[in-house]
N, CA, C and O atoms as a Tripos MOL2 file, in Angstrom:
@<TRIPOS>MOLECULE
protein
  288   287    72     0     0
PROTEIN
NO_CHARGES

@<TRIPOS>ATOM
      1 N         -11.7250   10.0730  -23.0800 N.3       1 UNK1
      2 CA        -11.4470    8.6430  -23.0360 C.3       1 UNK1
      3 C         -11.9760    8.0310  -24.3210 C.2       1 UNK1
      4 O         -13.1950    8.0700  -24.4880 O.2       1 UNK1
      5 N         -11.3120    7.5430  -25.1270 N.am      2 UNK2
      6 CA        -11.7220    6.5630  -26.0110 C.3       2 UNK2
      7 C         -12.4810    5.3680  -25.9490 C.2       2 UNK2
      8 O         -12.1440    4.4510  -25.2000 O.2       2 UNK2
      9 N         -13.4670    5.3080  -26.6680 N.am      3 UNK3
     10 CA        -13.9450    4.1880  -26.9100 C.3       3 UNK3
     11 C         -13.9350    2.9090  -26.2700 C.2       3 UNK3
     12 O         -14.6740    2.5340  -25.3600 O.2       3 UNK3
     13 N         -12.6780    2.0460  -27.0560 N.am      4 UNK4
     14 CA        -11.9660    1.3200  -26.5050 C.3       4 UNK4
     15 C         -11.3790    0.9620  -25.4630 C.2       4 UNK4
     16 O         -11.2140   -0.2020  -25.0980 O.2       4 UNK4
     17 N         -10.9670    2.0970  -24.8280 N.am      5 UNK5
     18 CA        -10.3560    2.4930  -23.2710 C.3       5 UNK5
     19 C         -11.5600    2.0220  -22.8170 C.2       5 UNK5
     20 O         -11.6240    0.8390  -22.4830 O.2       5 UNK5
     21 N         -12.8280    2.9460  -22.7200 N.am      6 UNK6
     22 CA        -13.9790    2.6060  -21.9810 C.3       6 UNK6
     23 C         -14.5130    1.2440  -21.8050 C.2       6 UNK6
     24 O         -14.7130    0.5930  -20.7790 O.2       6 UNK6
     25 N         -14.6970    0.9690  -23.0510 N.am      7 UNK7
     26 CA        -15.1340   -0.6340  -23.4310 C.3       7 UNK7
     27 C         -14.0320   -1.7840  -22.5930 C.2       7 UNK7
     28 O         -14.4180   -2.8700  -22.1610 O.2       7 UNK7
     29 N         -12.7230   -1.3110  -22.4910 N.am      8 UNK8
     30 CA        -11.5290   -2.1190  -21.8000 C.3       8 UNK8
     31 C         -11.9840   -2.2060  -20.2200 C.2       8 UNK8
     32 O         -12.2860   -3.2280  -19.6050 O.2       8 UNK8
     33 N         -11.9450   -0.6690  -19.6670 N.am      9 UNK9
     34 CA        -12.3400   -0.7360  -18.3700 C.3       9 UNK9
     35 C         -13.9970   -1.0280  -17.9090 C.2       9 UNK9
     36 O         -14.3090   -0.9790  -16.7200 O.2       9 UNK9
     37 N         -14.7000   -1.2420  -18.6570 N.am     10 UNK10
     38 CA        -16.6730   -1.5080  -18.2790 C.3      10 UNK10
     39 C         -16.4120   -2.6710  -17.5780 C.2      10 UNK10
     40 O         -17.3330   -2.9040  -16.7960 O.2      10 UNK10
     41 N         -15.3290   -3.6780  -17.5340 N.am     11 UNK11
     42 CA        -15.7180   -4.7920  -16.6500 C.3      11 UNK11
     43 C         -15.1550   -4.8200  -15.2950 C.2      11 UNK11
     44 O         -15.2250   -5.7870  -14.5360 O.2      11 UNK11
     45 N         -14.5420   -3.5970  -15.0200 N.am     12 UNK12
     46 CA        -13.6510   -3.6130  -13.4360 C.3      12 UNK12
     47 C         -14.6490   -3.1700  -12.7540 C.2      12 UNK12
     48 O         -15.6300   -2.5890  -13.2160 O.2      12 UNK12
     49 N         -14.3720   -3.5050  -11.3010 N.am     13 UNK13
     50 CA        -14.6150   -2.9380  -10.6810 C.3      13 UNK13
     51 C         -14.8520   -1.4500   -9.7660 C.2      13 UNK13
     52 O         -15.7660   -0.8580   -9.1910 O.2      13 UNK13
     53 N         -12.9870   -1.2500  -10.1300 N.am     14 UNK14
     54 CA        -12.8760   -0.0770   -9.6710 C.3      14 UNK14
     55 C         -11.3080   -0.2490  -10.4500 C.2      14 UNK14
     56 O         -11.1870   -1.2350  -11.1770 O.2      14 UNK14
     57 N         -10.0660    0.7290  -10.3010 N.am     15 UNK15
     58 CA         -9.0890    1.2490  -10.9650 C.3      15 UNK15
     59 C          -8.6890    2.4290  -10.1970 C.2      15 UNK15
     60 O          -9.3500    3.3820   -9.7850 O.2      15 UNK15
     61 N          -6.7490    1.9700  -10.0530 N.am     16 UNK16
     62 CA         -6.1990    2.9320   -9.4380 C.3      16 UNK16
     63 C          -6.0930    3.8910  -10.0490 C.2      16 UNK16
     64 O          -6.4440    3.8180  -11.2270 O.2      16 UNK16
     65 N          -5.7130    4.8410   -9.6770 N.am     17 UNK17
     66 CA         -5.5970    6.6920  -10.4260 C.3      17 UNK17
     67 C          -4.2950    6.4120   -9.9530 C.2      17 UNK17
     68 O          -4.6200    5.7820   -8.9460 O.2      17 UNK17
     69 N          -3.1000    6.4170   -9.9400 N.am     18 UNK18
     70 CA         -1.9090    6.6070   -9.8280 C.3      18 UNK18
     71 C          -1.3080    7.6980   -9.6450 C.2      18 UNK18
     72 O          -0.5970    7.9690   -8.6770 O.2      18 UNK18
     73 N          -1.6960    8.7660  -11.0680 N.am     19 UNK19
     74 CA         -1.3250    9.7280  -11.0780 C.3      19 UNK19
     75 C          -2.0790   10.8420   -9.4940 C.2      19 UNK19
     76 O          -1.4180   11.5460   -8.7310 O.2      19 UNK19
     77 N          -3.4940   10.6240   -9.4790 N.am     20 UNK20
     78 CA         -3.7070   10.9310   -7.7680 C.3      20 UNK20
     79 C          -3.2660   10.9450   -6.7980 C.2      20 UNK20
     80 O          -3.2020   11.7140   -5.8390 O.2      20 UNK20
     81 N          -2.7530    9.5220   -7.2050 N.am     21 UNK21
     82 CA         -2.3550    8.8760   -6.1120 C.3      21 UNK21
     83 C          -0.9580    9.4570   -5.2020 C.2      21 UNK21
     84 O          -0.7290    9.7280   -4.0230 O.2      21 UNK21
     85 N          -0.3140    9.4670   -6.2950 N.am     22 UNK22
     86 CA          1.0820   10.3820   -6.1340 C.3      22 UNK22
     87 C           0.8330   12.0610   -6.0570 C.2      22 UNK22
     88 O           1.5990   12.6790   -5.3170 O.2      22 UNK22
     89 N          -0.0270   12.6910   -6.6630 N.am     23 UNK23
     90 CA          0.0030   14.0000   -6.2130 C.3      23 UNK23
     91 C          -0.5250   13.9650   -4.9660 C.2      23 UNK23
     92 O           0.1110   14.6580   -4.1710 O.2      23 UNK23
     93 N          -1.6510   13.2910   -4.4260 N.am     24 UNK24
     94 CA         -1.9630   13.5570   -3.0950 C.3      24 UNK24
     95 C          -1.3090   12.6240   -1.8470 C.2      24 UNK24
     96 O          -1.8940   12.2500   -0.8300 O.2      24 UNK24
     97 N           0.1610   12.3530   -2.2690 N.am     25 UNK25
     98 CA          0.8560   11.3310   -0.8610 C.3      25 UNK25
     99 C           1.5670   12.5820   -0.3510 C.2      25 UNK25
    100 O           1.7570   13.6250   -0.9770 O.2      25 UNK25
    101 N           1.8570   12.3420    0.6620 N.am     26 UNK26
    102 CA          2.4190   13.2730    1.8430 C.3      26 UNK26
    103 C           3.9090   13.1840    1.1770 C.2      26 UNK26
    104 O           4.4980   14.2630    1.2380 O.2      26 UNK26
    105 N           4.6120   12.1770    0.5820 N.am     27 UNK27
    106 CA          5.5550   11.8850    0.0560 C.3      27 UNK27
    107 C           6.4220   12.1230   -1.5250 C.2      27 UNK27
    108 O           7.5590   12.0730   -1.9960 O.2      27 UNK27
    109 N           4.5870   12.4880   -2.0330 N.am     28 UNK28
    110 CA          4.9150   12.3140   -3.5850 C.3      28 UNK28
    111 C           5.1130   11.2410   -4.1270 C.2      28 UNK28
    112 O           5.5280   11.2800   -5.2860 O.2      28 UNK28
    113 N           4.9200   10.1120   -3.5740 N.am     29 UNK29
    114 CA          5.3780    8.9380   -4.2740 C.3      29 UNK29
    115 C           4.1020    7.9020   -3.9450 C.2      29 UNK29
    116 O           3.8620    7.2410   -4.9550 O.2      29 UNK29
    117 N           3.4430    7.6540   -3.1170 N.am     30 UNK30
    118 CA          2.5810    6.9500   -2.7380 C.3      30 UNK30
    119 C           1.7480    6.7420   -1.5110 C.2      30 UNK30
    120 O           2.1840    5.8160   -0.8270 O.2      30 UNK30
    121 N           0.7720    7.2740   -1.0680 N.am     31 UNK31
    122 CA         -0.2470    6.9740   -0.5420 C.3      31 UNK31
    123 C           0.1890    6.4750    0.9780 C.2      31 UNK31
    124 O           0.6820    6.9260    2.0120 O.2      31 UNK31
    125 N          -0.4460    4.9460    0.2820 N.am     32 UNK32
    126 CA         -0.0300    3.6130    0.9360 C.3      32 UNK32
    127 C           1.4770    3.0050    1.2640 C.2      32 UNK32
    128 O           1.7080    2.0510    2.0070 O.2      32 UNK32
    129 N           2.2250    3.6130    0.6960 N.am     33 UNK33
    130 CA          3.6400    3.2970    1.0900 C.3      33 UNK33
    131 C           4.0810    4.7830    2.3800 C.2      33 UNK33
    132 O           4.5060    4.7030    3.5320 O.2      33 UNK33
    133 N           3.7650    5.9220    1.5900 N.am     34 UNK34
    134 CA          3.8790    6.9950    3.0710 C.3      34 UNK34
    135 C           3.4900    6.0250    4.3420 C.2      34 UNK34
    136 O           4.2550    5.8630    5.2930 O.2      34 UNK34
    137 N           2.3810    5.4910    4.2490 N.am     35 UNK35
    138 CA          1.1840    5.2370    5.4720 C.3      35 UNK35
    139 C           2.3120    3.4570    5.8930 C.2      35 UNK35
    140 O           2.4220    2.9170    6.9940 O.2      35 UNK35
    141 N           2.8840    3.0540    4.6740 N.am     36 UNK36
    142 CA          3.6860    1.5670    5.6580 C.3      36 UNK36
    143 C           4.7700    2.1950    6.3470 C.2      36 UNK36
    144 O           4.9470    1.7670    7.4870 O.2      36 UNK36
    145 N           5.5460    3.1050    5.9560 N.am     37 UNK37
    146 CA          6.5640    3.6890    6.2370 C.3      37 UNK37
    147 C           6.4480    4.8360    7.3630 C.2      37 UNK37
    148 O           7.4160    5.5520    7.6150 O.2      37 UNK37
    149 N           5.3590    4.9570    7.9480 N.am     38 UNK38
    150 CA          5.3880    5.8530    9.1880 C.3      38 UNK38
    151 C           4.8340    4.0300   10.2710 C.2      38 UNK38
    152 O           5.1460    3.8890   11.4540 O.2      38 UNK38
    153 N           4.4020    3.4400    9.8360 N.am     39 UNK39
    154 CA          4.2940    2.2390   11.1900 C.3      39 UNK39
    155 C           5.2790    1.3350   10.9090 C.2      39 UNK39
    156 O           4.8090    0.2040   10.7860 O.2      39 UNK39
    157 N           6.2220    1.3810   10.7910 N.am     40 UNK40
    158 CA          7.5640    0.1430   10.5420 C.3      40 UNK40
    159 C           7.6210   -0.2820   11.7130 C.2      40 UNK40
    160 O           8.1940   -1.3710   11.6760 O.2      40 UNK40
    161 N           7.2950    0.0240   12.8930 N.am     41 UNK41
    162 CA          7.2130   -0.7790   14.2440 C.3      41 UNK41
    163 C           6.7750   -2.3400   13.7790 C.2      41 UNK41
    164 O           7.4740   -3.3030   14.0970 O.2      41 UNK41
    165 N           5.4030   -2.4950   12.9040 N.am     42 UNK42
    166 CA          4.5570   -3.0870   13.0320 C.3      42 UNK42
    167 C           5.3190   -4.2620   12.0290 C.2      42 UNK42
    168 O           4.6360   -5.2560   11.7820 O.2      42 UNK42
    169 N           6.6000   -4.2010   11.4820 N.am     43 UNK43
    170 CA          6.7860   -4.9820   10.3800 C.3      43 UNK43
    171 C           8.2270   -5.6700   10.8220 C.2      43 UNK43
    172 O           8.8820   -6.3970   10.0740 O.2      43 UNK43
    173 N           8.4900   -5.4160   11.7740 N.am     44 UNK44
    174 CA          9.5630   -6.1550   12.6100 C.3      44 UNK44
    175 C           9.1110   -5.9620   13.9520 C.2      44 UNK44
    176 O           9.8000   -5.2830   14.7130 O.2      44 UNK44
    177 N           7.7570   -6.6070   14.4350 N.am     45 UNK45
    178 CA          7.4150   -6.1710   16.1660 C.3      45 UNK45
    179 C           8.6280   -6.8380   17.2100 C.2      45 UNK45
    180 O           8.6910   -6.3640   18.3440 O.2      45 UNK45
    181 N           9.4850   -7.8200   16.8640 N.am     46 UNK46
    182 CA         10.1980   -8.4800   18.0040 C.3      46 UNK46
    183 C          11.7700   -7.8800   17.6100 C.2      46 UNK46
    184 O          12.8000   -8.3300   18.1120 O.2      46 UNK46
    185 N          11.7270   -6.9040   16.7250 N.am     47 UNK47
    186 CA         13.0630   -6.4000   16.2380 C.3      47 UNK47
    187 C          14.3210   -7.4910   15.9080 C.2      47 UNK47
    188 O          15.5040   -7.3340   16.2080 O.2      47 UNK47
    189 N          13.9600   -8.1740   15.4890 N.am     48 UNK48
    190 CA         14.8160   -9.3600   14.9540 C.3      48 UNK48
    191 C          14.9640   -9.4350   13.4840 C.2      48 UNK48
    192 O          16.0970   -9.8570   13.2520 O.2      48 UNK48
    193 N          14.4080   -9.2420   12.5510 N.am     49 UNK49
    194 CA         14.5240   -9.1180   11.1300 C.3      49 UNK49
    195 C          15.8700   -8.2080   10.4920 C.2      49 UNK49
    196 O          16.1270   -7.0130   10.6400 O.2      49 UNK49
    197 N          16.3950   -8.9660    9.9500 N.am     50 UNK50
    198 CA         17.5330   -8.3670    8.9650 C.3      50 UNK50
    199 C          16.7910   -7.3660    8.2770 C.2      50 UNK50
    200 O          15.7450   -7.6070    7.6740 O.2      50 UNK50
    201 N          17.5960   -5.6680    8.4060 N.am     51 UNK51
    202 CA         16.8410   -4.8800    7.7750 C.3      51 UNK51
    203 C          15.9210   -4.0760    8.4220 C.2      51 UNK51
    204 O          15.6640   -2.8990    8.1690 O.2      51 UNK51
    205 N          15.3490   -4.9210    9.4350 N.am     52 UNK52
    206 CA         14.0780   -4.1570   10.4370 C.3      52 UNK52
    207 C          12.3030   -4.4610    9.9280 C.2      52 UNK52
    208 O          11.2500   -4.0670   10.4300 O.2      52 UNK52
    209 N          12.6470   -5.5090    8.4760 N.am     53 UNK53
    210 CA         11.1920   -5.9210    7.7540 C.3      53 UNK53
    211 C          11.2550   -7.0490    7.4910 C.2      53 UNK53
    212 O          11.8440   -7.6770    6.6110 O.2      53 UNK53
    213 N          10.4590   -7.3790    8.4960 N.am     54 UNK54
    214 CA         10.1870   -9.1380    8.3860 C.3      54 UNK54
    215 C          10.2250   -9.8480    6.7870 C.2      54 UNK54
    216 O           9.8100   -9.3500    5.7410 O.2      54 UNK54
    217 N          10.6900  -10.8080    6.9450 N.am     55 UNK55
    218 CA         10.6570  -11.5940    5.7100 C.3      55 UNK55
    219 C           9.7200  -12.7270    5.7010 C.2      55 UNK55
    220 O           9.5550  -13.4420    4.7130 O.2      55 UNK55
    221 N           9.0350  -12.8950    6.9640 N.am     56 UNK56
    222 CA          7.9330  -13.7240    6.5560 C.3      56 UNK56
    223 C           6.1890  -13.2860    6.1270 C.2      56 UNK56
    224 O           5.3560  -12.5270    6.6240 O.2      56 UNK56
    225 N           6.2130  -14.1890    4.9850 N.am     57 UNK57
    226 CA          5.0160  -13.2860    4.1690 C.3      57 UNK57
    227 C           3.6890  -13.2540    5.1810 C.2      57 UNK57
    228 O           2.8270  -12.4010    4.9680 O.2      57 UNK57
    229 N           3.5330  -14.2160    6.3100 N.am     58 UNK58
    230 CA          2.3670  -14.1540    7.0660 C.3      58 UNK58
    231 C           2.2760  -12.2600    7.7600 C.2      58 UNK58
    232 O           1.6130  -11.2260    7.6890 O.2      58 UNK58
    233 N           3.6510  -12.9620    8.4840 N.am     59 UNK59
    234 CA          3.7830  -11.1890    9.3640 C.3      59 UNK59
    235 C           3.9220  -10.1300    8.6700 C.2      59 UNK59
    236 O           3.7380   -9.0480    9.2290 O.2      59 UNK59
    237 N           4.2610  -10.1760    7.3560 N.am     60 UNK60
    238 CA          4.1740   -9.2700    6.4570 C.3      60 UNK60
    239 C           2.8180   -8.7550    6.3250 C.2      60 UNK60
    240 O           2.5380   -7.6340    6.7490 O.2      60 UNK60
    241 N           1.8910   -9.5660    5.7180 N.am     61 UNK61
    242 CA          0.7770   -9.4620    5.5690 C.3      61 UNK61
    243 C          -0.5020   -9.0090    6.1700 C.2      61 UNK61
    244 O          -1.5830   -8.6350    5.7150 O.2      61 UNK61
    245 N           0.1740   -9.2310    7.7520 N.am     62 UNK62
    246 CA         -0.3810   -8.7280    8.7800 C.3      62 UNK62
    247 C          -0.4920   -7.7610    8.9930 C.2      62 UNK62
    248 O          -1.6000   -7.2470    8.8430 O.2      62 UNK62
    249 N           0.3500   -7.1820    9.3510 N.am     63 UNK63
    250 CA          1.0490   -5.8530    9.3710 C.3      63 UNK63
    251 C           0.5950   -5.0550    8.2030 C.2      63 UNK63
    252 O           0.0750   -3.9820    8.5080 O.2      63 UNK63
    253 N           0.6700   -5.3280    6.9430 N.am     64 UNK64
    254 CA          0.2540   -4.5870    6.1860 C.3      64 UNK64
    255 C          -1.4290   -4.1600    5.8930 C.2      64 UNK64
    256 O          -1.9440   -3.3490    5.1230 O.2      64 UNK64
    257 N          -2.1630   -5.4160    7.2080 N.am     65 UNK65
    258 CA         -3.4820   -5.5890    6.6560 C.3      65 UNK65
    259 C          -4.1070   -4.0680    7.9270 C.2      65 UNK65
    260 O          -4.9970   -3.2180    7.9200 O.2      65 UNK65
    261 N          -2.7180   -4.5850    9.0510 N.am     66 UNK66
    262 CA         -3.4900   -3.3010   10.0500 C.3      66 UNK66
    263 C          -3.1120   -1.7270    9.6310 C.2      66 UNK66
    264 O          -3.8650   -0.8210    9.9900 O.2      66 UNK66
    265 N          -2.3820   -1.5590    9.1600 N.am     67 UNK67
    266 CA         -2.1040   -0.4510    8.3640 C.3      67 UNK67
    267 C          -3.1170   -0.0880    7.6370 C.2      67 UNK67
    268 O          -4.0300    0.6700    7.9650 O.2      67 UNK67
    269 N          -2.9420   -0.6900    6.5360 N.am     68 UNK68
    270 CA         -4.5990   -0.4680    5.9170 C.3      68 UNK68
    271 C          -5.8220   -0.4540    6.6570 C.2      68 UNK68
    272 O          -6.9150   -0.0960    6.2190 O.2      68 UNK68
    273 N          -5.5990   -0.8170    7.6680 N.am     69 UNK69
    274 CA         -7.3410   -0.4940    8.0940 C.3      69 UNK69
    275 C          -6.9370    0.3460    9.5240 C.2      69 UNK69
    276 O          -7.7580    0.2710   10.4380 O.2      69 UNK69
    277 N          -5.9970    0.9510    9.6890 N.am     70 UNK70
    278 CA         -6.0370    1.6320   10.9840 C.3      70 UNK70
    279 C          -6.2900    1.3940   12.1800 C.2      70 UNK70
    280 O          -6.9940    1.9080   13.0490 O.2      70 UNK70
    281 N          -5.4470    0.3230   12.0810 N.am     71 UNK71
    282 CA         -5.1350   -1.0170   13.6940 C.3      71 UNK71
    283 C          -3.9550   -0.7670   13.9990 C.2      71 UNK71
    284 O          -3.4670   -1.8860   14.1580 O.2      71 UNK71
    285 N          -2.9580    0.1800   14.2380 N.am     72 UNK72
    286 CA         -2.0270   -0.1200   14.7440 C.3      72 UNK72
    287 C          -1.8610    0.2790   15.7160 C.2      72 UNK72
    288 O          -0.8400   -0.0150   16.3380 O.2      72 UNK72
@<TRIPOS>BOND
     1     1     2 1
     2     2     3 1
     3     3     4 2
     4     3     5 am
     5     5     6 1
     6     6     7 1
     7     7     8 2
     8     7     9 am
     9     9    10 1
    10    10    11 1
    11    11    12 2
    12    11    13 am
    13    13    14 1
    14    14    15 1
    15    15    16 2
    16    15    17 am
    17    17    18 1
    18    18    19 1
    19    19    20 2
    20    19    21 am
    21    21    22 1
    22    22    23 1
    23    23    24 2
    24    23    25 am
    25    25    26 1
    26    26    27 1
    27    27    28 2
    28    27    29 am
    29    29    30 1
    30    30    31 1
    31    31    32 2
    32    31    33 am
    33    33    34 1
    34    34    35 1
    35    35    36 2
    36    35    37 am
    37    37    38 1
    38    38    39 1
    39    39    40 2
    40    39    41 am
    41    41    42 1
    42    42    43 1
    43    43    44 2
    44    43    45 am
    45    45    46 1
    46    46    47 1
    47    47    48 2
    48    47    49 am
    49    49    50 1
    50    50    51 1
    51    51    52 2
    52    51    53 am
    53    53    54 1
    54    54    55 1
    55    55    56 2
    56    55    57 am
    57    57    58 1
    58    58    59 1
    59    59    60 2
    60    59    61 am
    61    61    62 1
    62    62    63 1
    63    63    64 2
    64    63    65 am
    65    65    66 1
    66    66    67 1
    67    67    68 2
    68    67    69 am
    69    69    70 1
    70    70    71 1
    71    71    72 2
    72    71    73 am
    73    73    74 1
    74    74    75 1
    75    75    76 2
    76    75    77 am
    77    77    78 1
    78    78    79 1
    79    79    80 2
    80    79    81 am
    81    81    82 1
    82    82    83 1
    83    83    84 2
    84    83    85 am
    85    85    86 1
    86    86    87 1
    87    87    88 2
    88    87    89 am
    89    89    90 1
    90    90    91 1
    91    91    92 2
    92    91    93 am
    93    93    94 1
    94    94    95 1
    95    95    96 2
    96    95    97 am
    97    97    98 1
    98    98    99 1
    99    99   100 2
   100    99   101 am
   101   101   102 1
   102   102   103 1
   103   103   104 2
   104   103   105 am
   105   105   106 1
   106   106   107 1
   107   107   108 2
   108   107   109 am
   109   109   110 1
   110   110   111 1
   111   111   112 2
   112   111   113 am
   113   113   114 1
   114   114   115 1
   115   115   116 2
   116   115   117 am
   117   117   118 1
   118   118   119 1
   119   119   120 2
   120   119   121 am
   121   121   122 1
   122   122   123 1
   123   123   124 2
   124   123   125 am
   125   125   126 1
   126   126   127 1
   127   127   128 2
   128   127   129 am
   129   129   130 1
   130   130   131 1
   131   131   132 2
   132   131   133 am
   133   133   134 1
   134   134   135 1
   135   135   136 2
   136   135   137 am
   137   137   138 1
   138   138   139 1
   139   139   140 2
   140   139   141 am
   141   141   142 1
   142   142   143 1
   143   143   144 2
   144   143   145 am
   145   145   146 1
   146   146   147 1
   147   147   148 2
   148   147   149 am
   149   149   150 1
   150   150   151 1
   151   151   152 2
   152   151   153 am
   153   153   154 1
   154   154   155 1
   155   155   156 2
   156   155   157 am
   157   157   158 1
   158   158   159 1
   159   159   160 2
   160   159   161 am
   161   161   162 1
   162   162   163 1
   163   163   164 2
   164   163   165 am
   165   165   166 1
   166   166   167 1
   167   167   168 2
   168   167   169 am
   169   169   170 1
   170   170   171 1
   171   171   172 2
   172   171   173 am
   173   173   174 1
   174   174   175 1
   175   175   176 2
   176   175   177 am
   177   177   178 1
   178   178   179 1
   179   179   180 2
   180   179   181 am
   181   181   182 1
   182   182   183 1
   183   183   184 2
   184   183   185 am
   185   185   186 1
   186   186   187 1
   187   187   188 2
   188   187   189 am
   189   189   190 1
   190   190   191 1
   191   191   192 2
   192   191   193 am
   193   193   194 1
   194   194   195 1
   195   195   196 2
   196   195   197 am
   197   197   198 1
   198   198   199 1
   199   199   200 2
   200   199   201 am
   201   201   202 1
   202   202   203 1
   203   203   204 2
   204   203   205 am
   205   205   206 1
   206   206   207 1
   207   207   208 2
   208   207   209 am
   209   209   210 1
   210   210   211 1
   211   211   212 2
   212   211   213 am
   213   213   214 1
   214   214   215 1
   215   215   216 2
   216   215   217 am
   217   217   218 1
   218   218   219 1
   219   219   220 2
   220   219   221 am
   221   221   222 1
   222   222   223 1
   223   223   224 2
   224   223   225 am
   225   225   226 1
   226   226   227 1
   227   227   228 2
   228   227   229 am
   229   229   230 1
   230   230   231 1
   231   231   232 2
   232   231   233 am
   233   233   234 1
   234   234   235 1
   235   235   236 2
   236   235   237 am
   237   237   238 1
   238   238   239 1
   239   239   240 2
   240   239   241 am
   241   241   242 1
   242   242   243 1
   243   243   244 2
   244   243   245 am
   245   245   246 1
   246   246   247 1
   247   247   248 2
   248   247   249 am
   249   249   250 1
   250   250   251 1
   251   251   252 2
   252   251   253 am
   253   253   254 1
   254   254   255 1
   255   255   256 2
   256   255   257 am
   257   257   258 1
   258   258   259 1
   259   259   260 2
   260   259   261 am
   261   261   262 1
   262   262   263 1
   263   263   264 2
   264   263   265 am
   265   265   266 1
   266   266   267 1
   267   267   268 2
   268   267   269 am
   269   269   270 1
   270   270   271 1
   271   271   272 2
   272   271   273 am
   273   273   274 1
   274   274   275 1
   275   275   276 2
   276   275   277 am
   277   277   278 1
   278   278   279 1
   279   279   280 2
   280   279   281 am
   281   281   282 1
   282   282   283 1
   283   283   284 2
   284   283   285 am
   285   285   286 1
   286   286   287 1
   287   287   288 2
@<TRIPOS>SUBSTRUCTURE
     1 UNK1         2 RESIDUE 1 A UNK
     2 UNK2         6 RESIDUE 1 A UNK
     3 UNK3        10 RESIDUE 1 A UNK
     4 UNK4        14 RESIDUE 1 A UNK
     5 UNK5        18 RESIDUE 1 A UNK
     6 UNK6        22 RESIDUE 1 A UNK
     7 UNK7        26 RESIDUE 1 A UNK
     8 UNK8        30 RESIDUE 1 A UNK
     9 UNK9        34 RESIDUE 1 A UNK
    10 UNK10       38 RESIDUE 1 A UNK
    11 UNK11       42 RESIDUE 1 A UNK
    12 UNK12       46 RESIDUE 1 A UNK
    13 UNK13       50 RESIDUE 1 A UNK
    14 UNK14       54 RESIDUE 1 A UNK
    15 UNK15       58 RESIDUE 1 A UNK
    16 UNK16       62 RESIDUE 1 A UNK
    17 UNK17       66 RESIDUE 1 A UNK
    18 UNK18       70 RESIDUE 1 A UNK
    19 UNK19       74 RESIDUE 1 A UNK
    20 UNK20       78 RESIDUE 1 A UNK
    21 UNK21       82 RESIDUE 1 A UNK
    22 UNK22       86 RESIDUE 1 A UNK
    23 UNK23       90 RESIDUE 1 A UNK
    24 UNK24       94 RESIDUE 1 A UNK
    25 UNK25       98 RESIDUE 1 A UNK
    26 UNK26      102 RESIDUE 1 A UNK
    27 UNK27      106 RESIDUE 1 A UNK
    28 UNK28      110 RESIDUE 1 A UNK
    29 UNK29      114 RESIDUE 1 A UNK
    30 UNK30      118 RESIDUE 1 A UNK
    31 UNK31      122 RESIDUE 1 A UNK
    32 UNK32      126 RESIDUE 1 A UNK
    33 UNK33      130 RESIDUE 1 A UNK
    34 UNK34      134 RESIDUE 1 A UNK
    35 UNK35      138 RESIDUE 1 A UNK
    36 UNK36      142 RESIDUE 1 A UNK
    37 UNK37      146 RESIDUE 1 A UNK
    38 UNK38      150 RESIDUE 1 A UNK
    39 UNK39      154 RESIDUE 1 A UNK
    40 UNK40      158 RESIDUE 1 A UNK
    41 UNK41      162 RESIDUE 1 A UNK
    42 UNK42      166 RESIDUE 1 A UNK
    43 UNK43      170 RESIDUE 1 A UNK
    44 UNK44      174 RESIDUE 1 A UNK
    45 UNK45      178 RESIDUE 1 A UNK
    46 UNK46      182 RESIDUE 1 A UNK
    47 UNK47      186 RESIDUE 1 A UNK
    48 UNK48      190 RESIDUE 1 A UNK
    49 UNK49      194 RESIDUE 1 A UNK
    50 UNK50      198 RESIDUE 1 A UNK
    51 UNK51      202 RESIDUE 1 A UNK
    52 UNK52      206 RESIDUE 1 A UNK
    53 UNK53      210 RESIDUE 1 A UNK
    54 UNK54      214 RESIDUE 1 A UNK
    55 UNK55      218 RESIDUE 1 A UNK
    56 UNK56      222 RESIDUE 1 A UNK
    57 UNK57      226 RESIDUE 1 A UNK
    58 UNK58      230 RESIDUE 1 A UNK
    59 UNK59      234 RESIDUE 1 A UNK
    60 UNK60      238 RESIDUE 1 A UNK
    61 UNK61      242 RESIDUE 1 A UNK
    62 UNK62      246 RESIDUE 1 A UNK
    63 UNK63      250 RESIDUE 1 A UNK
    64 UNK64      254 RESIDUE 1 A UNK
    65 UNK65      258 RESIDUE 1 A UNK
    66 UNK66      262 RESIDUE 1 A UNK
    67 UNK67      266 RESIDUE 1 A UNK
    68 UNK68      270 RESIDUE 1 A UNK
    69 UNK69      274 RESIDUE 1 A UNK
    70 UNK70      278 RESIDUE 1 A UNK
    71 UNK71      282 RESIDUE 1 A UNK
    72 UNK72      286 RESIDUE 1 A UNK
């Protein structure tokens, strides 16, 4: 890592690995999208959404928050 690189990242917190990220998804492509895409129940619960994925950003958000934390 360069210098610069280092000096760029010293003020984050933390930083995705991407490239990880994608070798270790069940999918090859992502992680967190494998993990939305096996609970799609949770993103149209009243099955009414064009598509089957809600378009409102609340229920969106929701849904995406229990996913991430392993509430579904």
């Amino acid at each position: 890592m360069s210098t610069h690189r280092a000096a760029a990242n010293a003020d984050r917190l933390c930083r995705v690995d991407e490239d990880w990220d994608r070798t270790n998804a069940s999918d090859r492509v992502s992680r967190y999208g494998a993990y939305l895409r096996s609970h799609t129940e949770l993103f149209d619960p009243w099955r009414e959404a064009t598509g089957g994925i809600t378009e409102d950003p609340g229920e969106f958000a929701i849904a995406a928050f229990r996913v991430a934390c392993g509430r579904s």
